[in-house]
Backbone bond lengths (Angstrom), bond angles and torsions (degrees), N, CA, C in turn:
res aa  C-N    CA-C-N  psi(-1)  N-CA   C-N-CA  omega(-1)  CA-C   N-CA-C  phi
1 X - - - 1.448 - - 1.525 107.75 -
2 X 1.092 120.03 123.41 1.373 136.39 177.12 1.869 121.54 -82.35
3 X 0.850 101.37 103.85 1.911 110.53 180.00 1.460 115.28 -84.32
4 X 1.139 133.28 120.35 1.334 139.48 -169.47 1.650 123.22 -155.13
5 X 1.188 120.60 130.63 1.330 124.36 -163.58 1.566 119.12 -85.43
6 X 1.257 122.20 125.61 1.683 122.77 -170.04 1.178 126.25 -35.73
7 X 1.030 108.71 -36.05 1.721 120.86 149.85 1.238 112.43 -34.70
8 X 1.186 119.66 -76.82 1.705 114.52 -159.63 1.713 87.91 -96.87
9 X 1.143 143.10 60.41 1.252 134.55 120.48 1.102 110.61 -113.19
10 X 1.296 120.64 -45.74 1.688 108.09 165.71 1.355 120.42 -47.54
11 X 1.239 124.74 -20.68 1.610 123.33 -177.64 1.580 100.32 -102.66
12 X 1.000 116.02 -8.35 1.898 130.94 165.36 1.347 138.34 -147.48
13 X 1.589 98.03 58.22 1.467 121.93 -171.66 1.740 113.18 -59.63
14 X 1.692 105.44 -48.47 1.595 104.04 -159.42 2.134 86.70 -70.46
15 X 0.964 116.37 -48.02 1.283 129.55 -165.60 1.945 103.34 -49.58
16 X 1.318 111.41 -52.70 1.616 118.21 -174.38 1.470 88.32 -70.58
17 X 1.508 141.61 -50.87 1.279 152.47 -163.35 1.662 97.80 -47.52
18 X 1.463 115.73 -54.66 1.678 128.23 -154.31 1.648 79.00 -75.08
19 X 1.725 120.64 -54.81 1.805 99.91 -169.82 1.283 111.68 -70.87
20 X 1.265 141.84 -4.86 1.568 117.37 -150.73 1.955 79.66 -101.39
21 X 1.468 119.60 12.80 1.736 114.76 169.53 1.380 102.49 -79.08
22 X 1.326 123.07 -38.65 1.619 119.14 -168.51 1.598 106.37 -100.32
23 X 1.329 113.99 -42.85 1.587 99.18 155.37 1.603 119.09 -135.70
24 X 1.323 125.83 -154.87 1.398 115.54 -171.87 2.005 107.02 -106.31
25 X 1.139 119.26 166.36 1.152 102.85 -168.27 1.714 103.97 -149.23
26 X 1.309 96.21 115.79 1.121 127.89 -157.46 1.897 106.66 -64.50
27 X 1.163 123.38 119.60 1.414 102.68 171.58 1.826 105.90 -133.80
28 X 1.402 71.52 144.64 1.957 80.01 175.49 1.832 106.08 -128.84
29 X 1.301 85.44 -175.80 1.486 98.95 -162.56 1.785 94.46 -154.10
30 X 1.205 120.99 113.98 1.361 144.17 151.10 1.882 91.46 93.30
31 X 1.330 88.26 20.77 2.069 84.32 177.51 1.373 111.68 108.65
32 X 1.415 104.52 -9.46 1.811 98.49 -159.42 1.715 84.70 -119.82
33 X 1.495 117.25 151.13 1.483 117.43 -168.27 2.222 102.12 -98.25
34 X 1.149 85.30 118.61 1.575 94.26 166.17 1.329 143.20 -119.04
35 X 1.546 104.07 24.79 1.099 110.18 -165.50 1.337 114.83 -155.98
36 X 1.255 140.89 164.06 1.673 119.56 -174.75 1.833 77.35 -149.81
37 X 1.324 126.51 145.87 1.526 125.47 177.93 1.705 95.90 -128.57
38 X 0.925 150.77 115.98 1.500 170.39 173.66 1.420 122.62 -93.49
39 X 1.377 113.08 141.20 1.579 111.74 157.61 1.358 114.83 -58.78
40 X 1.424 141.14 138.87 1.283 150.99 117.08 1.888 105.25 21.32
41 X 1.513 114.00 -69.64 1.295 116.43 -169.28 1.510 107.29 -87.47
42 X 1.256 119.90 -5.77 1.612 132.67 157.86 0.849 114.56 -61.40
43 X 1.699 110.87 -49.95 2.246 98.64 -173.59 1.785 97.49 -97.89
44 X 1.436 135.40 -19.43 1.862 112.50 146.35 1.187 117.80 -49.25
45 X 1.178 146.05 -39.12 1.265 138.79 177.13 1.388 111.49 -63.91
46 X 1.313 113.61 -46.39 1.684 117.12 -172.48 2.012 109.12 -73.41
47 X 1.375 98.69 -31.38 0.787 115.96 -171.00 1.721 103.55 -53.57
48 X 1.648 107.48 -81.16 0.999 110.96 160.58 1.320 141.17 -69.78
49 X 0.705 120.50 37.11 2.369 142.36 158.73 1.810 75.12 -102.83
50 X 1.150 139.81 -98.16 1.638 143.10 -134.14 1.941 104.44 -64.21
51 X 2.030 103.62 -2.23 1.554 82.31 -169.90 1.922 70.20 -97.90
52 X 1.145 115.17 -48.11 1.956 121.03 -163.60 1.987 74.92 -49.05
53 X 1.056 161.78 -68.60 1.291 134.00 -151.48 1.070 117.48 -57.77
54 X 1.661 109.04 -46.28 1.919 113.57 170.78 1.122 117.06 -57.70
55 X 1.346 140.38 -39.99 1.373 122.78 157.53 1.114 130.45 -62.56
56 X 1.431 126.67 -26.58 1.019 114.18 172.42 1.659 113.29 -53.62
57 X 1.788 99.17 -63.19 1.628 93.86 -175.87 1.833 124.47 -50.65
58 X 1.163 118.72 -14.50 1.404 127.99 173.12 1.491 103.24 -69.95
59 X 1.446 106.44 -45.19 1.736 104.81 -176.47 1.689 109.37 -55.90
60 X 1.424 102.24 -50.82 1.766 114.25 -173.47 1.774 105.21 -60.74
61 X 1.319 109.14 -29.63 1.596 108.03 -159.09 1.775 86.67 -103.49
62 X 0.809 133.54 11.10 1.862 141.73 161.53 1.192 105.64 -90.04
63 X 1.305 122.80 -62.36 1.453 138.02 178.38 1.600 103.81 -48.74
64 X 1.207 126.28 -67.62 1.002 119.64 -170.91 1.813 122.39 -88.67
65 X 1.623 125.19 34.12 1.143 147.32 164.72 1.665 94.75 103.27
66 X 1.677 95.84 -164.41 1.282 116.67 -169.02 1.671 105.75 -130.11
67 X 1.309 118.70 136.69 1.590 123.53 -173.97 1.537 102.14 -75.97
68 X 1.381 116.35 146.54 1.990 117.55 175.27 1.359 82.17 -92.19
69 X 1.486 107.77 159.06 1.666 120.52 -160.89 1.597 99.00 -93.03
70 X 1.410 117.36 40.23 1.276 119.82 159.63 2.254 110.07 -117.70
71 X 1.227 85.49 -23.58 1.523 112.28 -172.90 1.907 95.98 -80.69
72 X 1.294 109.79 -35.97 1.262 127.25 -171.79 1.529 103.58 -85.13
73 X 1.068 110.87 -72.21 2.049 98.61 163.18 1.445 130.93 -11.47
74 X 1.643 87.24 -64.18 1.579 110.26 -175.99 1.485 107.09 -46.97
75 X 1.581 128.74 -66.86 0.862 139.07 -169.33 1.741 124.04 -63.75
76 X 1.273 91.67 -24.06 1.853 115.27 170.46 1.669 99.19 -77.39
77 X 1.068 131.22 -17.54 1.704 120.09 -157.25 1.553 89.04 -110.33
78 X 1.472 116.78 -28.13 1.863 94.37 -173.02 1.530 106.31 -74.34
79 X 1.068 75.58 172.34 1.875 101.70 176.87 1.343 118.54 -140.18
């Protein structure tokens, strides 16, 4: 994984663009990292692993009933 500062990707966009295909490329701004730049078939892949998890948890939370939209509040309001 390649780390690189916003600066020099903005001043070497097509170039960070061609690496972040073989790996992902890390960019920060004032030292601290804010950014992650990916292949195309990097964020489908990620994509779909995070939707197959949401179904899963829909499958488990089906299986085990359905909340009444007072039970459902409750659980929306904690933190």
């Amino acid at each position: 994984m390649k780390t690189v500062n916003a600066t020099e990707v903005k001043n070497r966009f097509g170039q960070y663009l061609e690496t972040s295909l073989s790996e992902p490329v890390v960019i920060e701004k004032t030292g601290r990292a804010v950014a992650v730049m990916i292949s195309m078939a990097d964020y489908e892949r990620l994509s779909a692993l995070e939707d197959s998890y949401w179904a899963q948890r829909a499958l488990e939370a089906e299986k085990s009933g359905f909340l009444d939209p007072q039970e459902s509040l409750s659980v929306v309001l904690k933190k």
